[in-house]
C-alpha positions, 0 to 999 in steps of 0.5 A: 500500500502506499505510504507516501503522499505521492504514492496515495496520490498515484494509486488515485489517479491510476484508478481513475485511469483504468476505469476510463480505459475499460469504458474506451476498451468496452466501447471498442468491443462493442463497436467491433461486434455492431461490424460483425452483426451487420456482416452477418445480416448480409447487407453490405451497405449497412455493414460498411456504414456501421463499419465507417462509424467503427473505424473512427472508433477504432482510430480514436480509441489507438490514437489515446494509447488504449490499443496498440495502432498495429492491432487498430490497423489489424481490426480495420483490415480484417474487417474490411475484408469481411466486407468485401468477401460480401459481394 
């Protein structure tokens, strides 16, 4: 535990910080599984308009350090190419 000033302090904010980043990281996921449902509906417009909104999502959400930018850029083109596989 911590015993200094700074140290309590530290643990306070890394708390507040970490319940930040699992609301991003849900969000994410969320975002990630809306894509793969709108594949699975078969309709390709409506799955690459949701995709659109996923990427800004996914872009957003690298570019705050959440996820690694190599496994933002791995989602995108996987679920790109879900996408086109459609037609």
């Amino acid at each position: 535990m911590a015993n200094s000033a700074q140290a309590k302090k530290r643990a306070r904010q890394a708390t507040k910080r970490r319940v930040y980043n699992v609301g991003l990281r849900s969000k994410l996921r969320t975002a990630i599984k809306s894509v793969r449902k709108a594949i699975l509906s078969e309709n390709q417009a409506t799955a690459q308009g949701v995709f659109n909104n996923a990427m800004s999502t996914i872009d957003s959400i690298a570019g705050k350090g959440i996820i690694h930018k190599n496994k933002a850029a791995r989602c995108k083109s996987r679920l790109n190419a879900a996408i086109k596989l459609m037609s």
